[in-house]
Backbone as a printed PyTorch tensor [residue, N CA C, xyz], in Angstrom:
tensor([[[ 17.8970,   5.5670,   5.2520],
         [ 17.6910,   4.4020,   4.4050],
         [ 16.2190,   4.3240,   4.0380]],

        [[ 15.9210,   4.3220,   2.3360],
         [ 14.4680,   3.9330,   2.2080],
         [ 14.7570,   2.7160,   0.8240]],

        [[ 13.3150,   2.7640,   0.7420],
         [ 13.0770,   1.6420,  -0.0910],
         [ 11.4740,   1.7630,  -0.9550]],

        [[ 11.6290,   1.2610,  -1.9580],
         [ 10.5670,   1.1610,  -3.1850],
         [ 10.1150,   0.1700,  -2.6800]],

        [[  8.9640,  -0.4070,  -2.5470],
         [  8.0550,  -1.8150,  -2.8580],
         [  7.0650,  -1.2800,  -3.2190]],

        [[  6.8720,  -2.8200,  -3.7940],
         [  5.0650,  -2.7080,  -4.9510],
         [  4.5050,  -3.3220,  -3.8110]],

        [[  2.9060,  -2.8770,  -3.7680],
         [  1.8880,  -4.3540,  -3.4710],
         [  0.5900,  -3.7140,  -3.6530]],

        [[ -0.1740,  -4.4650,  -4.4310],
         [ -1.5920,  -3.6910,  -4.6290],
         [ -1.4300,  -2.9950,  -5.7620]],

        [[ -0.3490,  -3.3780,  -6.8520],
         [ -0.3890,  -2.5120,  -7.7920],
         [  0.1970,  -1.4660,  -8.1680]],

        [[  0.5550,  -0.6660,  -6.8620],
         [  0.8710,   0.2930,  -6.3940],
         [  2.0940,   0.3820,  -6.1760]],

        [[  3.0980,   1.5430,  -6.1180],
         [  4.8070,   1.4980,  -5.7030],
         [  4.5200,   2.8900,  -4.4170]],

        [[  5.6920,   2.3160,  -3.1730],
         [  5.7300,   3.1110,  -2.3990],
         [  7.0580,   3.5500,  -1.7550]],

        [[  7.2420,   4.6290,  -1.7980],
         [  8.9970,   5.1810,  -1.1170],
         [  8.7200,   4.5840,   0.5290]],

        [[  8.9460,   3.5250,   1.3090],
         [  8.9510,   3.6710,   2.7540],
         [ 10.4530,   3.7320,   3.5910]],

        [[ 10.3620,   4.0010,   4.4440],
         [ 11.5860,   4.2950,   5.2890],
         [ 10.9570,   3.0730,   6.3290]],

        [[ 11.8360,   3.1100,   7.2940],
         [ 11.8520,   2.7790,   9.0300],
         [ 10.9430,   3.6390,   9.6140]],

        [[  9.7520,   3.0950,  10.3580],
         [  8.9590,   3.9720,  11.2790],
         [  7.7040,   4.5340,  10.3460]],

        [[  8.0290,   4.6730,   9.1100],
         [  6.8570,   5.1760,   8.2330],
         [  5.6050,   4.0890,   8.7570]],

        [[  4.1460,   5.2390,   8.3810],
         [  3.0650,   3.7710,   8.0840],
         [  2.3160,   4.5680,   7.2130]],

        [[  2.1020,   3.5760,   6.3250],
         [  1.1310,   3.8940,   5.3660],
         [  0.4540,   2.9990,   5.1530]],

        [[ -1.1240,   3.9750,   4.1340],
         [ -2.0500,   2.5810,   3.5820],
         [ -2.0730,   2.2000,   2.4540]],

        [[ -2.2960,   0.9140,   2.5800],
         [ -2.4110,  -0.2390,   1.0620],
         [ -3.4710,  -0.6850,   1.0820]],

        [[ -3.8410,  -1.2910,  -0.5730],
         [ -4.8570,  -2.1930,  -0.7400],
         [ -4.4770,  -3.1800,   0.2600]],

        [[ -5.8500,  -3.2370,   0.6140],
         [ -6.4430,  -4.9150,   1.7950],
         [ -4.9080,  -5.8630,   1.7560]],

        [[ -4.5880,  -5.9880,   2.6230],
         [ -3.8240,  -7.4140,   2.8040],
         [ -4.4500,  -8.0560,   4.0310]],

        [[ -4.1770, -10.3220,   3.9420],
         [ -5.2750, -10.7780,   5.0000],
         [ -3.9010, -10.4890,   5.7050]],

        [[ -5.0120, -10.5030,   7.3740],
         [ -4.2150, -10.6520,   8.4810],
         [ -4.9090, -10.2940,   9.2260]],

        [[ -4.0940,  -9.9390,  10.8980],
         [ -5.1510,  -9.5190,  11.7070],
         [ -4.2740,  -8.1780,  12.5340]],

        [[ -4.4010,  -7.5520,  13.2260],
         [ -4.0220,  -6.1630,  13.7310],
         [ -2.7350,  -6.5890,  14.8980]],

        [[ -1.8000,  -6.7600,  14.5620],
         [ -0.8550,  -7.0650,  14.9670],
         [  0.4380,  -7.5440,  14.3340]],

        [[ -0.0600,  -8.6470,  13.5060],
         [  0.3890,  -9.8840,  13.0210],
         [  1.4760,  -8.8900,  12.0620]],

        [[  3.1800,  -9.5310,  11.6270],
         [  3.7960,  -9.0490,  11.1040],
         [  3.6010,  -9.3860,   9.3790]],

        [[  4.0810,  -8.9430,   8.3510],
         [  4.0990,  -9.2320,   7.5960],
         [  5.3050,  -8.8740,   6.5250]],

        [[  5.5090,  -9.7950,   5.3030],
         [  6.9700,  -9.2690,   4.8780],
         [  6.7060,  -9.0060,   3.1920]],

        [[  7.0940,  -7.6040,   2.9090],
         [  6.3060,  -7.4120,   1.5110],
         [  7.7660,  -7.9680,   0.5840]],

        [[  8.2410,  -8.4260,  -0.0930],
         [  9.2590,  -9.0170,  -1.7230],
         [  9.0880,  -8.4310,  -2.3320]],

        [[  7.9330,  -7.6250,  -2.9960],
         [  8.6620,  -6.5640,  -3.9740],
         [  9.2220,  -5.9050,  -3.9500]],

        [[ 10.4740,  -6.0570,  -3.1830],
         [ 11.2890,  -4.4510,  -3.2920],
         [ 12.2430,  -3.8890,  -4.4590]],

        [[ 11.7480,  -2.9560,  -5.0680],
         [ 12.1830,  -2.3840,  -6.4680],
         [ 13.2610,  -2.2620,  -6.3780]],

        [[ 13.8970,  -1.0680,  -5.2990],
         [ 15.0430,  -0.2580,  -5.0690],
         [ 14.9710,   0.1770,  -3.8470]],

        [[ 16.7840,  -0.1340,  -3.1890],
         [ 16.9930,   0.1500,  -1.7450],
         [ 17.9800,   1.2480,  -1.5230]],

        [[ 17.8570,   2.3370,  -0.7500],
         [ 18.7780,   3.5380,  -0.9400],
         [ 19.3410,   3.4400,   0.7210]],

        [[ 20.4310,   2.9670,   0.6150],
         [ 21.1620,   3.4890,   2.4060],
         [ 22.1350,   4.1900,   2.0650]],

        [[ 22.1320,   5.5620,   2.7390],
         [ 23.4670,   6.7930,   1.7070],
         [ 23.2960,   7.1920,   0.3880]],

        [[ 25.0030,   6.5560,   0.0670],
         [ 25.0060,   6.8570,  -1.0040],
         [ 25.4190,   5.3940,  -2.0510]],

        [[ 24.8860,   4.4850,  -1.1940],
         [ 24.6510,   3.3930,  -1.8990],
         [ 23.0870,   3.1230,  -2.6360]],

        [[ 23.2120,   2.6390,  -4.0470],
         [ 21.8650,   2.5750,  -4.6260],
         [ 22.0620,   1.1640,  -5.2860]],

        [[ 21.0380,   0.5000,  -4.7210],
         [ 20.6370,  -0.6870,  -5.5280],
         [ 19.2720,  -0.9730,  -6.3090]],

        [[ 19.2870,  -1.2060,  -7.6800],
         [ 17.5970,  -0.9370,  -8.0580],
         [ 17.7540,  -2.6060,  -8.8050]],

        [[ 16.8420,  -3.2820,  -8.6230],
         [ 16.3330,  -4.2480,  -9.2470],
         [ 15.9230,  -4.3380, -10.7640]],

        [[ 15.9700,  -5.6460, -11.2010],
         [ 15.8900,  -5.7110, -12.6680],
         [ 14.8640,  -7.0050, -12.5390]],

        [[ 13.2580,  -6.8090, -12.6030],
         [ 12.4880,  -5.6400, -11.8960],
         [ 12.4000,  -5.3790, -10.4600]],

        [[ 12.8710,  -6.4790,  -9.1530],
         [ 12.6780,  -6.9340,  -7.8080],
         [ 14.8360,  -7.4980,  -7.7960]],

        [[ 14.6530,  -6.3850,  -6.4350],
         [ 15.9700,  -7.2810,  -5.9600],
         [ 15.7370,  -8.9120,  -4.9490]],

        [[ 16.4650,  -9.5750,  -5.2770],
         [ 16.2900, -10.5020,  -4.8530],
         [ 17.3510, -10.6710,  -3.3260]],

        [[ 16.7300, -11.3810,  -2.0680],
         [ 16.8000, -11.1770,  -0.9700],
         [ 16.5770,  -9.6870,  -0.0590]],

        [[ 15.9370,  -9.1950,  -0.6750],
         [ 15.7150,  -7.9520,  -0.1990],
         [ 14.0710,  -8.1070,   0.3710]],

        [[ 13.9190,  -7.4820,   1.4220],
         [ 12.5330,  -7.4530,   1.8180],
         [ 12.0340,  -6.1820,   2.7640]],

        [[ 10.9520,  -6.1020,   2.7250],
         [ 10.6980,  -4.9270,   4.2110],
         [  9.6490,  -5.4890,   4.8970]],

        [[  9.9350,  -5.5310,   6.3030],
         [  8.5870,  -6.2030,   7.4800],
         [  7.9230,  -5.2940,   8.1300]],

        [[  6.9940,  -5.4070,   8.2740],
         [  5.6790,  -4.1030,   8.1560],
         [  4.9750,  -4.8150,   9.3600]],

        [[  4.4810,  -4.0920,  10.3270],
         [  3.2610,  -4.9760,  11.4920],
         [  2.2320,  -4.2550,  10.6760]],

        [[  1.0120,  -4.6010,  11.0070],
         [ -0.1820,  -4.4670,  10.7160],
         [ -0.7590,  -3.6300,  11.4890]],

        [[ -1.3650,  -2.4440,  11.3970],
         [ -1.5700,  -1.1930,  12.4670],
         [ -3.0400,  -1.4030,  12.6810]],

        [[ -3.3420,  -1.1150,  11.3890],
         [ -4.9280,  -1.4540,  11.3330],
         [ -5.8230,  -1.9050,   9.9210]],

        [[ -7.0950,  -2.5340,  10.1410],
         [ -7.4620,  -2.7850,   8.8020],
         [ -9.1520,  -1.7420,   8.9280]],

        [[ -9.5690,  -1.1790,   7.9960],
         [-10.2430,  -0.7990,   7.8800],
         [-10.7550,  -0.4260,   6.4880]],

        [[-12.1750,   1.0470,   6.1880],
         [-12.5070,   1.3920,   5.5950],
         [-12.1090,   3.0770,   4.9740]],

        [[-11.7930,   3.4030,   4.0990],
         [-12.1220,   4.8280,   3.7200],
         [-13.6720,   4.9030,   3.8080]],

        [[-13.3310,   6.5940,   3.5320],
         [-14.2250,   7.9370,   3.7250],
         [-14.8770,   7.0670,   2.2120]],

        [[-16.3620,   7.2830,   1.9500],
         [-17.3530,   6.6660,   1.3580],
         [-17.4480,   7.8880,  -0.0770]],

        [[-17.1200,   7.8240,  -1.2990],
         [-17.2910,   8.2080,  -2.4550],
         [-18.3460,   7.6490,  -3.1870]],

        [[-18.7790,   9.1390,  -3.0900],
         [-20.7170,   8.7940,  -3.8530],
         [-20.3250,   9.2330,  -5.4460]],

        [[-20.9520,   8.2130,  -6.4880],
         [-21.5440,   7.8700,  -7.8660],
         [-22.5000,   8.4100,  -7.9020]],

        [[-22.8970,   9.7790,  -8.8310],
         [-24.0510,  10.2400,  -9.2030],
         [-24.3220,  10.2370, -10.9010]],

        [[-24.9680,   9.3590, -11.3110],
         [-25.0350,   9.3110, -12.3790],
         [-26.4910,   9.9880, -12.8280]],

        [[-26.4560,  10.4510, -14.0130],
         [-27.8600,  11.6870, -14.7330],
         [-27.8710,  11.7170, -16.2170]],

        [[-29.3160,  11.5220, -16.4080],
         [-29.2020,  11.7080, -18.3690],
         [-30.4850,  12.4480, -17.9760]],

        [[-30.1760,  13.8800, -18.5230],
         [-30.8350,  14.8600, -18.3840],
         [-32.4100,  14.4010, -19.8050]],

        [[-33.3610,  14.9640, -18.9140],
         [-34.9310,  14.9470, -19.6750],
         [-34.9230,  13.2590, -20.2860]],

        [[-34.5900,  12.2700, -19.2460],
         [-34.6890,  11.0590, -19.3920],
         [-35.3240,  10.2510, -18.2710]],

        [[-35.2710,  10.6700, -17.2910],
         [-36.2020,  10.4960, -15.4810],
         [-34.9170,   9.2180, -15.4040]],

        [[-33.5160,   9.6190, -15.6870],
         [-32.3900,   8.4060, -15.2440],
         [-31.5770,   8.9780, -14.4950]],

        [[-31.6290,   8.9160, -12.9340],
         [-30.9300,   8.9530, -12.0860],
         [-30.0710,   7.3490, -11.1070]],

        [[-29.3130,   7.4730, -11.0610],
         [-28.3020,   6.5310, -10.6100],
         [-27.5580,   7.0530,  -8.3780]],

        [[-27.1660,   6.4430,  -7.8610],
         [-26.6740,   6.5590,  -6.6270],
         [-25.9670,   6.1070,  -5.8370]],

        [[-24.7290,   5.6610,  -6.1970],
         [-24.4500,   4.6680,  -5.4240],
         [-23.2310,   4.9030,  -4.4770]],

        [[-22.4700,   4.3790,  -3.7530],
         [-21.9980,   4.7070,  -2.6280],
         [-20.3410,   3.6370,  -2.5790]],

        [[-19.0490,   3.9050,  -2.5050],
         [-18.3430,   2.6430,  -2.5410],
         [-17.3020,   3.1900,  -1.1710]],

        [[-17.0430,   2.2310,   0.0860],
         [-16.0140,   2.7970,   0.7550],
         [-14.7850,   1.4780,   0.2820]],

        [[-13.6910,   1.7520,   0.1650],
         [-12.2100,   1.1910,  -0.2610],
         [-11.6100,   0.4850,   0.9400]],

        [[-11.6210,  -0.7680,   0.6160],
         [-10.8550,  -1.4770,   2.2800],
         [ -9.3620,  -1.3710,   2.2020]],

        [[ -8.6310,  -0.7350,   3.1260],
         [ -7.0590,  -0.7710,   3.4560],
         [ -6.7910,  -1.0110,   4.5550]],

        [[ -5.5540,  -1.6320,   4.1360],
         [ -4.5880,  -2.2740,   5.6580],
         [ -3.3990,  -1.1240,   5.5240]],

        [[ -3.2070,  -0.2170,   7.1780],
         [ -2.3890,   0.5140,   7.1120],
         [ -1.3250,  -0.4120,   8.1890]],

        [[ -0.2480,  -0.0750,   7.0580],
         [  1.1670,  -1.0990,   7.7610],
         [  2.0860,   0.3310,   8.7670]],

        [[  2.5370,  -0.4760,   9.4610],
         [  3.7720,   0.0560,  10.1380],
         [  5.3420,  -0.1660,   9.8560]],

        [[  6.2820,   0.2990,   8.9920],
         [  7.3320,  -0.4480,   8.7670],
         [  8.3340,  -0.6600,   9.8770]],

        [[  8.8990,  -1.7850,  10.1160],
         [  9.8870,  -1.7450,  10.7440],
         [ 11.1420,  -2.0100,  10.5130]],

        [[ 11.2260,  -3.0100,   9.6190],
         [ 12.9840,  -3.0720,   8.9030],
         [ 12.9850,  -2.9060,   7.7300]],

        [[ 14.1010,  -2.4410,   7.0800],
         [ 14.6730,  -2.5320,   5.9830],
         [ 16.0200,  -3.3590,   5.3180]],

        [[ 15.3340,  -5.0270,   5.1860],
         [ 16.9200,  -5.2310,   4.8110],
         [ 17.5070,  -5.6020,   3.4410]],

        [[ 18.4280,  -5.5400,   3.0180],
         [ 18.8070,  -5.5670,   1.3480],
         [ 19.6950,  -6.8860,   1.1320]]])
């Protein structure tokens, strides 16, 4: 059994037991949480897809950890102009843990 949800913009295939990371959600490293966008739910060979979100459908995710990515450096240059640029951005994500899937 998996499932589509949005959050952050973003669409993700998760199952049971998966964890993955998302844009920032608040909370704290434990705390459960329940994402509603769920697009489309696959158990078998049953398929249900939403027109755009099924309604009563949800997936509950604990909160594993919140943190930072690996830091992507901006080098900006206009050659025979003395314009150099530098800058540095790390991306905050909350990596969830899923635990149910219900439709």
């Amino acid at each position: 059994m998996y499932a589509i949800v949005r959050t952050g913009g973003k669409q993700y295939q998760v199952a049971c037991g998966d964890q993955l990371r998302v844009e920032k959600l608040d909370g704290n490293v434990g705390d459960s949480i329940d994402l509603n966008d769920v697009l489309m739910v696959v158990s078998g060979g049953d398929v249900k897809v939403g027109q755009p979100v099924l309604e009563n459908a949800k997936v509950t995710a604990k909160i594993a950890e919140q943190g930072k990515s690996k830091k992507v450096i901006i080098f900006k240059k206009k050659r025979r102009k003395g314009y150099r640029l530098k800058n540095g951005h790390r991306q905050s994500y909350t990596a969830l843990k899923i635990e149910e899937i219900s439709a």
